[in-house]
SESEGU-329919 format. One record per residue: x, y, z of N, C-alpha, C in turn; residue number from 0. Coordinates in nm, 2 decimals, padded with zeros to 4 digits. Example, Ala and Ser with C-alpha at 12.3 -4.5 7.8 and 13.67 -1.06 7.14 Angstrom:
BEGIN
[site [01.32, -00.57, 00.78], [01.23, -00.45, 00.78], [01.32, -00.33, 00.78], 0]
[site [01.28, -00.22, 00.71], [01.37, -00.11, 00.71], [01.29, 00.00, 00.79], 1]
***
This chain:
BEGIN
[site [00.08, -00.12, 00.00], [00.00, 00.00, 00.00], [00.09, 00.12, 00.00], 0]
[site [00.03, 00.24, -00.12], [00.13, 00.34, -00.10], [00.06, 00.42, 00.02], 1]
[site [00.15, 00.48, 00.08], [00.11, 00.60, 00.14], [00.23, 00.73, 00.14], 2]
[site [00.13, 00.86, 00.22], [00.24, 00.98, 00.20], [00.26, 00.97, 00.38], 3]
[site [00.41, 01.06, 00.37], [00.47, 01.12, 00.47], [00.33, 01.13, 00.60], 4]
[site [00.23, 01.22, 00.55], [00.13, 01.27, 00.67], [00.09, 01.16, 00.73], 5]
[site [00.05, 01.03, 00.62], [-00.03, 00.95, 00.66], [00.05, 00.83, 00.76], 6]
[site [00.18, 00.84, 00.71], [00.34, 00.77, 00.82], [00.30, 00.84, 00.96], 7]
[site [00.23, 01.00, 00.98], [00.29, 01.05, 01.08], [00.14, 01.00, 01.17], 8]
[site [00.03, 01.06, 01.10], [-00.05, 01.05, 01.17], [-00.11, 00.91, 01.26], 9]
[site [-00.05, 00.82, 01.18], [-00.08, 00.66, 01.24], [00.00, 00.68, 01.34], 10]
[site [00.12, 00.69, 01.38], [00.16, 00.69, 01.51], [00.07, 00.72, 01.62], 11]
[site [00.03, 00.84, 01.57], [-00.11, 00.87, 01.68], [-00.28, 00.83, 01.65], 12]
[site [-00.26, 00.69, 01.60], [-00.40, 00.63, 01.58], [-00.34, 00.49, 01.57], 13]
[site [-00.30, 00.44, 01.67], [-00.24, 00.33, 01.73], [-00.40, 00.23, 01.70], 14]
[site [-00.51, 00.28, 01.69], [-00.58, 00.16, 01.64], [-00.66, 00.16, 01.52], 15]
[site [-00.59, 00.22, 01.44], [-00.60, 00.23, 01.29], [-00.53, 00.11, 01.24], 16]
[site [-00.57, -00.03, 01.19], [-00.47, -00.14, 01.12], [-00.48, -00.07, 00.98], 17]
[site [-00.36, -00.09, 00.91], [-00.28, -00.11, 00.77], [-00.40, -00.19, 00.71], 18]
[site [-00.45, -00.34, 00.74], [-00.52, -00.42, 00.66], [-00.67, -00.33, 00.68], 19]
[site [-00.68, -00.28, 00.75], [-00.81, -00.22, 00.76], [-00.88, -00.13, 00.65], 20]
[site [-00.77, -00.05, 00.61], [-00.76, 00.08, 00.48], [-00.79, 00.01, 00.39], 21]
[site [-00.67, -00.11, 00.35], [-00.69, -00.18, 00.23], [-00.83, -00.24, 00.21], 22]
[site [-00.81, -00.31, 00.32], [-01.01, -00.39, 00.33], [-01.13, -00.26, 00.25], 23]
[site [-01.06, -00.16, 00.32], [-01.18, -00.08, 00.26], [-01.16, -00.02, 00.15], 24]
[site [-01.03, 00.00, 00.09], [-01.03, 00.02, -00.05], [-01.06, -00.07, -00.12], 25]
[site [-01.04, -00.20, -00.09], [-01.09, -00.29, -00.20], [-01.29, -00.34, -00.17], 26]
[site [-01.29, -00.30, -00.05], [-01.46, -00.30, -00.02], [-01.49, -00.20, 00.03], 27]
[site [-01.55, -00.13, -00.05], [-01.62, 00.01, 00.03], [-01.79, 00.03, -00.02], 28]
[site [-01.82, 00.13, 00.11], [-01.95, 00.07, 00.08], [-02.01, 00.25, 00.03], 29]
[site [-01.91, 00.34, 00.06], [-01.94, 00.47, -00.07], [-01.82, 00.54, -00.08], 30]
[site [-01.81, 00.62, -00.20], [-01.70, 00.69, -00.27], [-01.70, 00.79, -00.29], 31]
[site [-01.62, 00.89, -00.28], [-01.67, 01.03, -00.32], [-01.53, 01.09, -00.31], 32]
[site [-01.55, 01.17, -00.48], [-01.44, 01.22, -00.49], [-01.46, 01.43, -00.43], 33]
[site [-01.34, 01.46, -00.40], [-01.34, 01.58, -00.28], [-01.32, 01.70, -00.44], 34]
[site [-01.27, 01.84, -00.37], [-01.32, 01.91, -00.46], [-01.15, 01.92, -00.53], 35]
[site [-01.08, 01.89, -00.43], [-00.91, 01.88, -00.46], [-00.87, 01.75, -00.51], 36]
[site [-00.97, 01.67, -00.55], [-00.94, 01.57, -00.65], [-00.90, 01.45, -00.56], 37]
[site [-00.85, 01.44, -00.46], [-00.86, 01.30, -00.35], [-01.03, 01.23, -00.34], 38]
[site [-00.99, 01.15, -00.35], [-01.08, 01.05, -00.31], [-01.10, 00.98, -00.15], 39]
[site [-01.23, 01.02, -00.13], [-01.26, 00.93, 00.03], [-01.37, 00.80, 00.01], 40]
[site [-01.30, 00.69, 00.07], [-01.39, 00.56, 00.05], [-01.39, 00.60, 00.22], 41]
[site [-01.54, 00.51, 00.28], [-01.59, 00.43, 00.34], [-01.60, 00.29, 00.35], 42]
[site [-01.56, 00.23, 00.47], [-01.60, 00.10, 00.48], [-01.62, 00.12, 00.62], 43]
[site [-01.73, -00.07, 00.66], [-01.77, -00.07, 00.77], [-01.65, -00.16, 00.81], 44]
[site [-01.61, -00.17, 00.92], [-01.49, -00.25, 01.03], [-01.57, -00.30, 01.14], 45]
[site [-01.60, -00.46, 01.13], [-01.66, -00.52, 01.17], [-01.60, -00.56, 01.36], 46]
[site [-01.43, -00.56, 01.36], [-01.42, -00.57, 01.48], [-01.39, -00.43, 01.58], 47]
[site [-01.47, -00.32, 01.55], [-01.51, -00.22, 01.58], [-01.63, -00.12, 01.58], 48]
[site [-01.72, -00.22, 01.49], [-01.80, -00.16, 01.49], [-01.85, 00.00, 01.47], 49]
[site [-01.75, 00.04, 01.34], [-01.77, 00.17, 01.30], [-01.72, 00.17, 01.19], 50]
[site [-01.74, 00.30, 01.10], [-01.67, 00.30, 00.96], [-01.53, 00.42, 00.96], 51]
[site [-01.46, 00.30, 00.87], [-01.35, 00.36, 00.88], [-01.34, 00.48, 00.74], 52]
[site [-01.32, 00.61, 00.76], [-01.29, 00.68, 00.62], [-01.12, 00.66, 00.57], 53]
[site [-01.13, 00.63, 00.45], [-00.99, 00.63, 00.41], [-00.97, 00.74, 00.26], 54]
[site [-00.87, 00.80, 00.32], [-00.90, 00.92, 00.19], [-00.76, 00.92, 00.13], 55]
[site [-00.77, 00.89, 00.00], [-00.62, 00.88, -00.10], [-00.62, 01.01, -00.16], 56]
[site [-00.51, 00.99, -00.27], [-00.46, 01.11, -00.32], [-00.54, 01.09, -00.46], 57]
[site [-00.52, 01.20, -00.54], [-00.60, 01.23, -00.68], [-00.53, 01.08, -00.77], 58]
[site [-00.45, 01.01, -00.72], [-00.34, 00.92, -00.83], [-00.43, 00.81, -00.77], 59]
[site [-00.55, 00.80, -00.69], [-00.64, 00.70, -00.69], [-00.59, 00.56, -00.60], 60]
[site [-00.45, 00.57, -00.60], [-00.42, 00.44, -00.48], [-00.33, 00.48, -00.36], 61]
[site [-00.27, 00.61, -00.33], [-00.14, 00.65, -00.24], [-00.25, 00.74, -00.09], 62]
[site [-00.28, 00.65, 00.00], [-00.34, 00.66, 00.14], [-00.27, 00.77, 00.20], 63]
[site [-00.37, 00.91, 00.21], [-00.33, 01.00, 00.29], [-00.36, 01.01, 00.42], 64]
[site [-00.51, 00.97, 00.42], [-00.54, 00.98, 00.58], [-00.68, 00.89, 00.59], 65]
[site [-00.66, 00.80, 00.74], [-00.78, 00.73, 00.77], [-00.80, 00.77, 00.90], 66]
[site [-00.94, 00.79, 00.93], [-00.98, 00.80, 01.04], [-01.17, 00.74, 01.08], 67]
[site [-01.17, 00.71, 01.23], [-01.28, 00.66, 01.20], [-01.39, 00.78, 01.22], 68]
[site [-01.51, 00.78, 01.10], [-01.59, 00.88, 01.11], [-01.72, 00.82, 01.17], 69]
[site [-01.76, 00.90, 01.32], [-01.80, 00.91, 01.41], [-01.97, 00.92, 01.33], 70]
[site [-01.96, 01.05, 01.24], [-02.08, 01.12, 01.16], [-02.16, 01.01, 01.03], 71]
[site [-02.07, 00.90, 01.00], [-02.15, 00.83, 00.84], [-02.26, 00.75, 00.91], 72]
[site [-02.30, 00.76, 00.83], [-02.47, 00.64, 00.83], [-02.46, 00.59, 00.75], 73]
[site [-02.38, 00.42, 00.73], [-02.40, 00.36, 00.62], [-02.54, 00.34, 00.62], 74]
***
């Protein structure tokens, strides 16, 4: 999985953010939406936490800038 610099930094401080977790949801997501700066944010639900994880890449469609879990989706 590629990722940038920010997204190296910010997992340090989301110690329960898993690596397989992002990918699970890039390759299953359950909506997509591209932002107005051309990154893309997938959703997925994360079953051993029972919330959805947002994972938002860059405009190049596969390089993970930032996941976090959003508190606000209603799948």
């Amino acid at each position: 999985m590629k990722t940038t610099a920010y997204f190296e930094r910010r997992m340090s401080d989301r110690p329960d953010i898993r690596r397989e977790w992002c990918e699970r949801v890039l390759r299953n997501y359950v909506k997509r939406q591209r932002q107005k700066d051309g990154r893309i944010r997938y959703w997925g639900y994360i079953t051993e936490r029972n919330q959805y994880l947002r994972v938002v890449v860059l405009d190049d469609g596969e390089t993970v800038h930032n996941a976090f879990f959003d508190r606000d989706f209603e799948g």
